[in-house]
C-alpha positions, 0 to 999 in steps of 0.5 A: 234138704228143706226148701224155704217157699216165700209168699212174696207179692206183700214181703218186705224180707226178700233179701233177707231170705236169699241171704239165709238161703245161700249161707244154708245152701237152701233152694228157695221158690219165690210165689207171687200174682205178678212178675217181678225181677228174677233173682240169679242165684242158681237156688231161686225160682220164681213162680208166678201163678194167677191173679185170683183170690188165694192162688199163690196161698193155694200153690204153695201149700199144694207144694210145701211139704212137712220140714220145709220153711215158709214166709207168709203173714197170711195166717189161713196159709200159715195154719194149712202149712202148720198142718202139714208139718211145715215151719212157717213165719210171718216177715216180722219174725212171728212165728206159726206153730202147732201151739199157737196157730189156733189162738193166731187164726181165731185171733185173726178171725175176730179182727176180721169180724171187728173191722167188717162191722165198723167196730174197729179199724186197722192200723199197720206200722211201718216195717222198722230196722227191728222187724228186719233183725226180729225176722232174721232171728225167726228164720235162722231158727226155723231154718236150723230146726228145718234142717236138722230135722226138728218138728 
């Protein structure tokens, strides 16, 4: 049974996530910097780790293992897990795969590279209604690939 790891200290789906877990019977492992309200659903369990730079990217990846599922929008983490077998979206519902993790992290490299020279600056939109349903649609899918055993 696969376990869905969320990256959870900027994620704006918790709910969302529970409520696929429960429905799937899937355990879920909550990783964040900080605490925050413990869930009291039997399937969740909060990890919280240190405050420096990557430790939840780091615990979770140490743990996640080939068919588990992952919400993060970090895409560093994001390629690691995709190494290792693991699904992974980010909480708008973009997926991370074996075909498209290379185009994503040089993408997010070159981004990186564009705002620390000045060249650009960056811009996130509000998390709208249709982020929400576009994220439930990818974790549904993943979560059907996961648990039927699909790479």
């Amino acid at each position: 049974m696969p376990t869905i790891f969320v990256d959870a200290d900027a994620c704006p789906v918790k709910p969302e996530i529970l409520r696929v877990a429960e429905r799937h019977g899937l355990p879920v492992v909550i990783v964040s910097n900080s605490g925050m309200r413990p869930s009291r659903n039997p399937l969740v369990r909060h990890v919280v780790v240190s405050a420096s730079f990557d430790a939840a990217d780091d615990w979770i990846a140490e743990q996640a293992v080939a068919g588990d599922i992952a919400v993060t929008a970090d895409v560093p983490l994001a390629k690691r897990l995709v190494e290792k077998g693991v699904h992974v979206t980010s909480h708008s519902g973009r997926l991370f795969t074996a075909e498209t993790i290379g185009l994503q992290s040089a993408m997010r490299n070159l981004g990186q590279e564009l705002r620390e020279a000045g060249t650009v600056s960056t811009y996130n939109a509000p998390f709208s209604q249709r982020d929400r349903s576009t994220f439930l649609q990818a974790l549904e899918q993943l979560v059907r690939r996961a648990v039927k055993g699909e790479g």
